[in-house]
C-alpha positions as a printed Julia matrix, in Angstrom:
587×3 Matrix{Float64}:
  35.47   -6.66    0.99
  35.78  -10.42    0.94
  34.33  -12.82   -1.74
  31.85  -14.14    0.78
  30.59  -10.86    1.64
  30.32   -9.33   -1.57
  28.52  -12.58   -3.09
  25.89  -12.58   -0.16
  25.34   -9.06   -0.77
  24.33   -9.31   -4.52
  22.35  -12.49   -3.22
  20.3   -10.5    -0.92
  19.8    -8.06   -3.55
  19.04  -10.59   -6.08
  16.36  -11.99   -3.5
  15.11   -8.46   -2.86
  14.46   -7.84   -6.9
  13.06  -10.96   -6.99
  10.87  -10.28   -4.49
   9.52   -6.56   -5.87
   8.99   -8.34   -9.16
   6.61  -10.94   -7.04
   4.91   -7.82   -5.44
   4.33   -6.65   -8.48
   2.99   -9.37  -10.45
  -0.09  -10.17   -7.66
  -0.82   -6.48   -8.14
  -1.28   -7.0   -11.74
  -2.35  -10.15  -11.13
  -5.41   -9.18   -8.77
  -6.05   -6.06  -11.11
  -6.83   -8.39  -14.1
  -8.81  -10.5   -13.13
 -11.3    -7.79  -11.72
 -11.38   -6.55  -15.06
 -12.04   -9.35  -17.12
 -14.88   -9.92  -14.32
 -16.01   -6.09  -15.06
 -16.01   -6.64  -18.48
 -18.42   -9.52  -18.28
 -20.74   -8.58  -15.74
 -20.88   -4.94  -17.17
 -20.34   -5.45  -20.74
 -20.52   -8.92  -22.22
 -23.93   -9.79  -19.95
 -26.02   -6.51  -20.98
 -25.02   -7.03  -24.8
 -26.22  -10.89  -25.09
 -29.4    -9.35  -23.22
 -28.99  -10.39  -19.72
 -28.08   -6.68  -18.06
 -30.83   -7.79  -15.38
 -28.0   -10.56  -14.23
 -25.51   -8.33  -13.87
 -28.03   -5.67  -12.06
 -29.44   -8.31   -9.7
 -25.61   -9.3    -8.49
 -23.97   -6.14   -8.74
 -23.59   -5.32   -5.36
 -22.56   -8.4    -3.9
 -19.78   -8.43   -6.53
 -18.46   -4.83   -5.62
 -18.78   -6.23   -1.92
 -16.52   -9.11   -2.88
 -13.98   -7.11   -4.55
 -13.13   -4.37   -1.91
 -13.36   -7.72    0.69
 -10.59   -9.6    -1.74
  -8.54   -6.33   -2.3
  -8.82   -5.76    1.49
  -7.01   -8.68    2.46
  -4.64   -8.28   -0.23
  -3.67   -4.69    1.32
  -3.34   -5.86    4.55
  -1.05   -9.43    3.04
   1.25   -6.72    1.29
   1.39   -4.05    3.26
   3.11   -1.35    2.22
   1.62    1.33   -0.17
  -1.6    -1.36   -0.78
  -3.01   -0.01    2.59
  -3.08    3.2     1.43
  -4.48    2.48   -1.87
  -7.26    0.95   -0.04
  -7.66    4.15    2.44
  -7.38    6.41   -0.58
 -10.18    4.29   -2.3
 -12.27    4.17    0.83
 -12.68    8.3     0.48
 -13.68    8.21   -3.16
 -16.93    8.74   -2.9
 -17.59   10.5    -6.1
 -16.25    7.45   -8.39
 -16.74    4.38   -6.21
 -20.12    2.46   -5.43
 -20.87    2.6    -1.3
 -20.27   -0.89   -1.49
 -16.42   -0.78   -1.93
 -16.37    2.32    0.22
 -17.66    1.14    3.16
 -15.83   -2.38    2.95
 -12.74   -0.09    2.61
 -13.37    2.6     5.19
 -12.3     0.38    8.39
  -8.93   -0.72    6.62
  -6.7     0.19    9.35
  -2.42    1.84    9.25
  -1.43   -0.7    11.93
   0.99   -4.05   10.64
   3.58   -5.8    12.45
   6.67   -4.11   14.34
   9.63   -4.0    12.28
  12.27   -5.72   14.25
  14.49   -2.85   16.57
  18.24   -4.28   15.24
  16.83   -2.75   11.55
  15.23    0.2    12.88
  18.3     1.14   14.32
  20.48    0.09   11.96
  18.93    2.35    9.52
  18.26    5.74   12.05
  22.13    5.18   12.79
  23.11    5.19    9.06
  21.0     8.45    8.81
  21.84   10.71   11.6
  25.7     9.45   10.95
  26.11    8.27   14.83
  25.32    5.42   17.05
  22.01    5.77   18.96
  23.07    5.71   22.21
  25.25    9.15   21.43
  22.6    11.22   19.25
  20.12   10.18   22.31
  20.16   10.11   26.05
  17.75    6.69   25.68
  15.6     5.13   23.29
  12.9     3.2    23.67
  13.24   -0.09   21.46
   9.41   -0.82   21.72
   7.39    1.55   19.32
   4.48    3.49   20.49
   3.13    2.56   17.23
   3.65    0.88   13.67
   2.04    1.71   10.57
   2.84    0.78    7.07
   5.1     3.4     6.44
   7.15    3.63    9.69
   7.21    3.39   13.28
   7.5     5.74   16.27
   9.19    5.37   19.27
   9.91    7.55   22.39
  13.29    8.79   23.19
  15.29   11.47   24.94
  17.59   13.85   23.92
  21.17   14.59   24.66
  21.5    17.2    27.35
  23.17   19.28   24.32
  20.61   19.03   22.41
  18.07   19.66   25.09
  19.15   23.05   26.13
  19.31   24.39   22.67
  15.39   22.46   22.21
  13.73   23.58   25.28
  12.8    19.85   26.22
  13.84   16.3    26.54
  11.34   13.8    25.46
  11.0    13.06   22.12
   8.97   10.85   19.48
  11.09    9.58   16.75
   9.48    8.03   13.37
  11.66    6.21   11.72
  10.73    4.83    7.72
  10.21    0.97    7.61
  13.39    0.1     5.72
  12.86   -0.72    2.04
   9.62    1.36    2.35
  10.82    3.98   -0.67
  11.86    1.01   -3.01
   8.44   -0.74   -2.56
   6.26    2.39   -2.75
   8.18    3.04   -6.14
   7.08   -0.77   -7.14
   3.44   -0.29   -6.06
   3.33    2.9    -8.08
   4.16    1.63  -11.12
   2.16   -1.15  -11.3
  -0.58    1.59  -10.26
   0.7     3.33  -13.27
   0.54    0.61  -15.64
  -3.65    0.12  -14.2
  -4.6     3.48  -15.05
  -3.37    2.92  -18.3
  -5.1    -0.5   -18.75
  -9.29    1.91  -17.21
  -8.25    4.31  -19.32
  -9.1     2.34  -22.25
 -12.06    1.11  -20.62
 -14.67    2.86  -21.69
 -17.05    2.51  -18.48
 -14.44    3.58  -16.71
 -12.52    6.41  -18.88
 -16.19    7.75  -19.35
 -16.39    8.27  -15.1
 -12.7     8.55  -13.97
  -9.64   10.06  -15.16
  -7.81    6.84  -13.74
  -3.78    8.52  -14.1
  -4.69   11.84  -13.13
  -6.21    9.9    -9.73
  -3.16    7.61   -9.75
  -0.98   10.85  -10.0
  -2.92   12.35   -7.01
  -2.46    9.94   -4.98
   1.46    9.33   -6.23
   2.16   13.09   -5.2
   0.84   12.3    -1.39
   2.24    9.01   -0.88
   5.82   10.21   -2.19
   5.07   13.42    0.19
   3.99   11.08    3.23
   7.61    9.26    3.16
   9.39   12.16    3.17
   9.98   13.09    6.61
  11.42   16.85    5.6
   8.24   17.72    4.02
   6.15   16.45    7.27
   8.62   18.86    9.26
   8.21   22.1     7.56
   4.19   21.13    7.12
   4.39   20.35   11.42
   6.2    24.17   11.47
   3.85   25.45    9.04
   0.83   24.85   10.8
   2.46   25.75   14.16
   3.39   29.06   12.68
  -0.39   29.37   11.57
  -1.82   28.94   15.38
   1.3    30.76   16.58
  -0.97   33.66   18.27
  -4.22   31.14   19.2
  -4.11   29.51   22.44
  -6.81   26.82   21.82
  -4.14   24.95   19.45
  -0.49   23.59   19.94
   1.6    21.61   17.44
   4.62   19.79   18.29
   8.27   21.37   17.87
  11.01   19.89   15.35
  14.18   18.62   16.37
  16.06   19.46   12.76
  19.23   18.87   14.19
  18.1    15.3    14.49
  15.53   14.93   11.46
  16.36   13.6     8.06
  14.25   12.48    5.26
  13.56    8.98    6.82
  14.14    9.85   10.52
  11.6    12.5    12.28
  12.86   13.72   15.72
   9.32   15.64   17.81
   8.76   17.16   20.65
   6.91   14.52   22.83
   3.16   16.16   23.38
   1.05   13.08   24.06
  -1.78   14.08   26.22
  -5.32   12.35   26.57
  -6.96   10.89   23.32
  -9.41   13.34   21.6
 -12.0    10.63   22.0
 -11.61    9.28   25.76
 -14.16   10.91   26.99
 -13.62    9.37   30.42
 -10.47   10.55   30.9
 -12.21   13.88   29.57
 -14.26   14.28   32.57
 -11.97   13.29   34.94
  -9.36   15.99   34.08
 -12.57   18.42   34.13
 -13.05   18.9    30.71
 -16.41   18.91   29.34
 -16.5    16.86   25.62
 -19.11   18.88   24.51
 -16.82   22.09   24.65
 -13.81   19.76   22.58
 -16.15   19.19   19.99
 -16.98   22.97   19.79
 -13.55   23.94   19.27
 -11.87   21.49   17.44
 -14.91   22.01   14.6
 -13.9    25.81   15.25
 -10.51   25.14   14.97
 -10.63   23.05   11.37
 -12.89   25.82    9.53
 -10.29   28.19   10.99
  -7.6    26.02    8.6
 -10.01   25.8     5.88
 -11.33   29.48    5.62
  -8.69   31.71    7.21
  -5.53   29.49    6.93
  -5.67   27.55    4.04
  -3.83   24.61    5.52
  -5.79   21.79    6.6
  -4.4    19.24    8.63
  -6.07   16.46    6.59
  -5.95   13.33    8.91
  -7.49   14.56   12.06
  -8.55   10.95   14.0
  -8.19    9.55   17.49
  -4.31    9.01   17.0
  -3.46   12.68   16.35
  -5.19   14.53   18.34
  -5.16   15.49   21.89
  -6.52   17.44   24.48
  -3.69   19.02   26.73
  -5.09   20.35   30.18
  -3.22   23.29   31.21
  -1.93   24.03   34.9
  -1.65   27.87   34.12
  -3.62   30.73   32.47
  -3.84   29.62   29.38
  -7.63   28.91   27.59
  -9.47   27.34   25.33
 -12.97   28.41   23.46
 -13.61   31.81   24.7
 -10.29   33.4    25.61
 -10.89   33.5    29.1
  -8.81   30.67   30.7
 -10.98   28.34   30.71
 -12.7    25.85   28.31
 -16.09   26.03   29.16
 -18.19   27.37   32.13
 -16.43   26.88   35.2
 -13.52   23.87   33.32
 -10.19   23.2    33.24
  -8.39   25.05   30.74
  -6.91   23.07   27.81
  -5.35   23.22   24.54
  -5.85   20.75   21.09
  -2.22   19.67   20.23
  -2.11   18.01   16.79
   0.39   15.62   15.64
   1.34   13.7    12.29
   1.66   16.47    9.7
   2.52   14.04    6.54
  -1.16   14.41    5.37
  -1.95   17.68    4.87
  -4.5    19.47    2.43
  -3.56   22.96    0.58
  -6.46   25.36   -0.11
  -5.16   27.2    -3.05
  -7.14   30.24   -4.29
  -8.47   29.02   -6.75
 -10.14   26.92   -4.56
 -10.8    29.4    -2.35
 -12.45   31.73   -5.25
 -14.28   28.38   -6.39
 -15.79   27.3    -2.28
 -16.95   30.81   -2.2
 -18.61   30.68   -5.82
 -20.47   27.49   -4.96
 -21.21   29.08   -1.45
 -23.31   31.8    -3.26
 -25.02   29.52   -5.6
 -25.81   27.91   -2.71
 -27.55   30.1    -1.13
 -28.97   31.74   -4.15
 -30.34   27.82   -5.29
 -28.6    28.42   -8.4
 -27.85   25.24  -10.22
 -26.03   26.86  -13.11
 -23.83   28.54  -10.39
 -23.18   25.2    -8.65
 -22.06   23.78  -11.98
 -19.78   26.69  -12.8
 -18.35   26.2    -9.9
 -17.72   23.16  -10.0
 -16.01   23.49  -13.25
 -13.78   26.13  -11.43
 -12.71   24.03   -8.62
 -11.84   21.03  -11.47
 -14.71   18.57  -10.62
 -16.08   18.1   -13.39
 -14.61   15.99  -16.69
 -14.9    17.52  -19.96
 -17.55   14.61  -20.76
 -19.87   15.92  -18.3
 -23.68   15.67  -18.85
 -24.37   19.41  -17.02
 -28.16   18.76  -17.98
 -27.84   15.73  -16.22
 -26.53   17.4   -13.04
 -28.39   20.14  -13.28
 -31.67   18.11  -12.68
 -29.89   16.36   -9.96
 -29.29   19.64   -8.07
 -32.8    20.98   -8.76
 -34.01   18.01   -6.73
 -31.78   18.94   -4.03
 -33.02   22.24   -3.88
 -36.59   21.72   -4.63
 -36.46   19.13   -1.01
 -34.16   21.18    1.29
 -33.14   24.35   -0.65
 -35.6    27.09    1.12
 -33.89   25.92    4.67
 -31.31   27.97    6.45
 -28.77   26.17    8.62
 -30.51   26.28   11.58
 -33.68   24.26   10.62
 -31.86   21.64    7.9
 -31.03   20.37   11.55
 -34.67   19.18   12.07
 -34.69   17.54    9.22
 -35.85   13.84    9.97
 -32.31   12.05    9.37
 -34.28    9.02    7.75
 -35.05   11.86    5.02
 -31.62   12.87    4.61
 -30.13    9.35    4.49
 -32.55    8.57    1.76
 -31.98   11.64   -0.29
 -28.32   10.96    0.17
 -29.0     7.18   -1.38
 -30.96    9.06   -4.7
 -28.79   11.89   -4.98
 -25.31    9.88   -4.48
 -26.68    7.35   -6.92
 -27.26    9.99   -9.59
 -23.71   11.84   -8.89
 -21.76    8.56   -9.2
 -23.2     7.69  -12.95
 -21.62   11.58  -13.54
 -18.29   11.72  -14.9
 -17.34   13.49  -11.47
 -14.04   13.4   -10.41
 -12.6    15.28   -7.21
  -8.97   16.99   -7.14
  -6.73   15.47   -4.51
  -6.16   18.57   -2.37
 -10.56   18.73   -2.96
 -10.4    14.85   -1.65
  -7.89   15.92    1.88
 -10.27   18.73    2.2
 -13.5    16.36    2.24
 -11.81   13.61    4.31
 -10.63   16.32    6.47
 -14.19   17.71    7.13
 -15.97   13.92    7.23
 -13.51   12.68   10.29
 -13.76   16.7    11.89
 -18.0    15.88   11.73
 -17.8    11.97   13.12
 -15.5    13.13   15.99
 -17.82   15.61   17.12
 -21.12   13.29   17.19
 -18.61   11.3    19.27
 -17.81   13.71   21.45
 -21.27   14.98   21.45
 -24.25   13.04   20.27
 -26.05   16.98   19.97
 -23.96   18.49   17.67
 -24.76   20.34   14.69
 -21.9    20.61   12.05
 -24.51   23.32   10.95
 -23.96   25.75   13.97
 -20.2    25.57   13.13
 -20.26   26.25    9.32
 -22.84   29.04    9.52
 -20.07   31.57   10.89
 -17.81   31.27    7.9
 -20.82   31.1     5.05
 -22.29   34.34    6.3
 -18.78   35.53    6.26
 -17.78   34.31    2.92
 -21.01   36.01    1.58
 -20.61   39.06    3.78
 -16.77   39.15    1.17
 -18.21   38.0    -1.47
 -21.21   40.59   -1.64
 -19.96   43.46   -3.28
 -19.06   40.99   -6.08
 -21.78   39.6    -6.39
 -23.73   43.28   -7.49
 -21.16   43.97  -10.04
 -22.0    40.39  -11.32
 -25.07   41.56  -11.4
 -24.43   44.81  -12.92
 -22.49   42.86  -15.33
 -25.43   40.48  -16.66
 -27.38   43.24  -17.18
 -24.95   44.66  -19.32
 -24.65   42.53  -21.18
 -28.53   41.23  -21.69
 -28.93   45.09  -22.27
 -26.96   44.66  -24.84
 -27.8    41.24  -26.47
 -30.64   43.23  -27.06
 -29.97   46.12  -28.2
 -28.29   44.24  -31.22
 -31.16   41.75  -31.59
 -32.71   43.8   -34.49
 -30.04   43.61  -36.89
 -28.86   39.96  -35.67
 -32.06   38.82  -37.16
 -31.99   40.92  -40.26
 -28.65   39.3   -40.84
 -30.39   35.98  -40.49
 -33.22   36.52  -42.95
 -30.94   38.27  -45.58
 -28.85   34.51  -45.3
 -31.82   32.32  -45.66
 -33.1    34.73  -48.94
 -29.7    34.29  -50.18
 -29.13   30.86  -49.38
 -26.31   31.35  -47.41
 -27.33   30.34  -44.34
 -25.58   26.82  -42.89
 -25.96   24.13  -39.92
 -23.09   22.6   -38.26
 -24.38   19.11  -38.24
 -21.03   17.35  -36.96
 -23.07   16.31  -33.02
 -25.32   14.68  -35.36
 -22.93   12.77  -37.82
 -21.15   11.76  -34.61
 -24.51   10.25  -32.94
 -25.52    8.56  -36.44
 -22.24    6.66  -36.71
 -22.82    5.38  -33.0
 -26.41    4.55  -34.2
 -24.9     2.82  -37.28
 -22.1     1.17  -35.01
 -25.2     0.03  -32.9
 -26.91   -1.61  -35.63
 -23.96   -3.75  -36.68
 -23.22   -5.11  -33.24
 -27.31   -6.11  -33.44
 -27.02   -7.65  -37.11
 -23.76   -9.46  -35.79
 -25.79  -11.01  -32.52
 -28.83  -12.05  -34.98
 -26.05  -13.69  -37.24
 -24.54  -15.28  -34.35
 -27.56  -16.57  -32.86
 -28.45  -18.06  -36.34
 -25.69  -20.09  -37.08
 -25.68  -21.06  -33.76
 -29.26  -22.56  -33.9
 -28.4   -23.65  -37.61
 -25.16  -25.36  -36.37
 -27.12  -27.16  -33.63
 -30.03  -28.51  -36.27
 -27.71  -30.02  -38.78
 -25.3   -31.91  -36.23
 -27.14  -35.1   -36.52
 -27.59  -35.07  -40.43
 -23.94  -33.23  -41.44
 -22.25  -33.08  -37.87
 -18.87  -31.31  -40.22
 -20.78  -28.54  -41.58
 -22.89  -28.2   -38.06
 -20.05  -27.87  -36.16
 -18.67  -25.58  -39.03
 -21.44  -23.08  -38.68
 -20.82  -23.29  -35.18
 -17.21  -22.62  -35.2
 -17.98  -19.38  -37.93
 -20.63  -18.42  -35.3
 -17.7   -17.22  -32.52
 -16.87  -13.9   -35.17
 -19.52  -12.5   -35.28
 -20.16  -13.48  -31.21
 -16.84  -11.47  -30.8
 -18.0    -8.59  -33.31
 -20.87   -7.82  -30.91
 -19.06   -7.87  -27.77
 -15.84   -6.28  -28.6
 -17.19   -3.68  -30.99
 -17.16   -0.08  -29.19
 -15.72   -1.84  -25.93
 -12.66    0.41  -26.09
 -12.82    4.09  -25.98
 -11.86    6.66  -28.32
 -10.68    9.41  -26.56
 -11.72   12.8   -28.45
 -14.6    15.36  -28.92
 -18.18   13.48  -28.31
């Protein structure tokens, strides 16, 4: 290699480190200051008395802040724009405010420019493009922040052994594994700054969430994972002919280069072109709400980004169906298939999961809050500094308004009712320290954009009618457990009872003997926050005082005014840093 060469490469790396470390600082950068405006609004402004202030303006603020961190995601790219996708779904920790600001952040940036696209497919699949493929489209059918697609052909070889000649190939944005790894550690290095925030270690466990969403991300740009997932789920709907899923060219597939069978049909949500082709929406909304419990409940792989972009309807020229099984996909249509595409998100239901959805299922139906809770603490909802008594109030509400409604009539519920429910009862969840587990999140994201399409597709349908199936069936499983938990509890109250007698004998012998003790340590704990209370109160009266003492002397001894004034600041500091950071342990 010559001197020139080498000494522009190690400049262009040089200028590439420079440029990560620049990345990273604005992250940091833009995460700081939106905590030292947290910690004002939320804990300086309450503490010198003016909470209202921070009340009045606190949703304008959040507003701002997903509206500034919006445009930094889309400035960066990268990783950022699926922070702010992941951030828009987390409904259980974030105010609506940030949520909904977040919620129309889109995948799509700029092209990257064909020469490096193929530069770095080549250097993967070991060949020139034009021999690994018959042609190549250098325009991309579409660009997101992680990669691009493009259509292509295969090699006649390769074509026999496939079964087919077109082709989509993604190909990774180059760089795009070097800046996720920068944007991760500067998530990192966040989580640990919240987690010593205690208004937000109280609500969040801020590295487990950055850990979540670490595992997908590094998941989403490998392209060998997204293959076996895309034969996976294939493999799942092998014997259902409502549902196809594109086949994997592994001969031509690598971690950064993905080489699909080419099943583009008509958009999920053109309804025009619906009708024209003789398919009836309303039936495509039936089945694909079918077809999603049927990953949740019987498959237990959930495709877990199912919008406009990867999903199709497929009308079929021979006797294949749809919906009933009987070639067609409604009365009298054309028969069609859903094809899915884009398997890099997808959402595991382990069984634990499984044994915890059918859990809070029963209590469900039983209106059991305790259930619900126990449940929840199955699944992995809720943080060991849960207030249960707290939720369990929260749920009775819920029950007390719709809880004696089956399925079929929560549908005539007056939706101005349920919107404001949702408003009280989301309000009251989000001041929990309730935290969902990522493949929990998929699953929810999953269902939320399988309900939306639907009321698209159909402004009549009922979510309802399509989840009733699989309760009654869960139930149906889940009965005979449910009498030997019965039988159980009555065990065992028969025999709490049985040795009640001599329980309280053993009681009254301790109290005659003066043996008998309290464990007093909740109390102690509560006193000493009481007690750290007090001080911060004695150290805002002190302030104040010298303050106002300072003030009155500065025209008769302006050096020991402005003395007192300068000695006010520590106790100033006393009361607003005192108990600002967490101790993590036992409360």
């Amino acid at each position: 290699m010559s001197p020139s060469v080498s000494d522009g490469a190690v400049a262009s790396g040089e200028a590439d480190e420079r440029a990560r470390r620049a990345r990273s600082r604005r992250i940091l950068r833009f995460a700081a200051r939106q905590l030292v405006q947290l910690w004002w609004f939320e804990l300086a402004l309450p503490k010198l008395g003016l909470g209202g202030v921070s009340e009045r303006t606190r949703a304008a603020r959040m507003q701002r802040l997903a509206s500034r961190f919006r445009g930094l995601a889309v400035e960066l790219g990268g990783l950022m724009i699926k922070v702010g996708q992941f951030l828009s779904s987390r409904l259980d920790v974030l105010p609506p405010e940030i949520t909904s600001e977040l919620e129309g952040l889109q995948d799509e940036v700029p092209a990257v420019a064909f020469p490096e696209i193929r530069a770095l497919a080549e250097r993967e699949l070991g060949a020139p493009l034009g021999r690994v493929y018959a042609s190549f489209d250098e325009t991309p059918v579409a660009a997101a922040s992680l990669g691009q697609a493009h259509r292509a052909r295969l090699a006649a070889a390769d074509a026999d052994d496939a079964g087919f000649t077109d082709v989509v190939v993604k190909v990774q944005r180059p760089g795009i594994d070097r800046i996720v790894a920068v944007d991760l550690a500067a998530l990192r290095r966040i989580a640990g700054w919240l987690r010593r925030v205690r208004i937000v270690a109280d609500r969040v466990d801020a590295p487990a969430l950055v850990e979540e969403f670490a595992t997908t991300s590094l998941e989403e740009i490998d392209y060998l994972h997204e293959a076996a997932s895309a034969e996976r789920f294939a493999e799942s709907f092998a014997d259902d002919p409502r549902v196809a899923a594109p086949d994997v060219v592994w001969e031509r597939t690598t971690r950064r280069v993905l080489t699909l069978e080419d099943v583009t049909a008509i958009k999920i949500n053109d309804t025009a072109a619906l009708r024209a082709a003789g398919v009836d929406p309303a039936d495509v909304a039936r089945v694909f709400a079918e077809v999603m419990f049927d990953q949740v409940f019987t498959h237990g792989f959930v495709h877990a980004d199912p919008h406009p972009g990867n999903l199709f309807v497929t009308p079929l020229a021979g006797p294949a169906a749809a919906g009933d099984g009987d070639g067609d996909a409604g009365d009298g249509g054309t028969a069609w298939r859903l094809t899915f595409v884009d398997f890099g998100m997808m959402a595991e239901v382990p069984g634990e999961l499984r044994s915890g959805l059918r859990a809070l299922v029963i209590a469900v139906a039983a209106r059991d809050g305790r259930g619900m809770i126990d449940a929840a603490r199955e699944i992995g909802v809720l943080l060991p500094s849960a207030d249960t008594g707290e939720l369990e109030r929260a749920l009775s509400a819920l029950f007390e308004r719709f809880g004696g409604m089956g399925f079929a009539q929560l549908k005539d519920v007056d939706p101005r009712e349920f919107r404001e429910f949702g408003t009280e009862f989301g309000d009251v969840v989000r001041s929990l320290p309730l935290q969902l587990p990522e493949h929990l999140l998929l699953l929810i994201r999953a269902m939320a954009l399988t309900s939306g399409m639907c009321s698209g597709l159909d402004p009549e349908f009922n979510v309802w009618d399509a989840v009733e199936p699989y309760a009654t069936q869960l139930l149906r499983e889940e009965g005979g457990g449910v009498a030997r938990g019965f039988l159980d509890q009555a065990m065992t109250s028969a025999g709490i009872l049985w040795g009640m007698p001599q329980r309280l004998d053993s009681v009254v012998t301790k109290v005659e003997q003066g043996r008998l003790s309290f464990d007093t340590s909740r109390l102690e704990r509560r006193l000493d926050r009481l007690e750290g209370v007090a001080r911060r109160v004695v150290s805002a009266v002190l302030f104040a005082a010298l303050v106002i003492g300072g003030a009155v002397l500065l025209g008769s001894a302006p050096g020991l005014g402005w003395t007192l004034i300068g000695l006010s600041v520590l106790p100033l500091l006393h009361a607003l840093l005192a108990g600002l950071f967490a101790r993590r342990g036992p409360r």
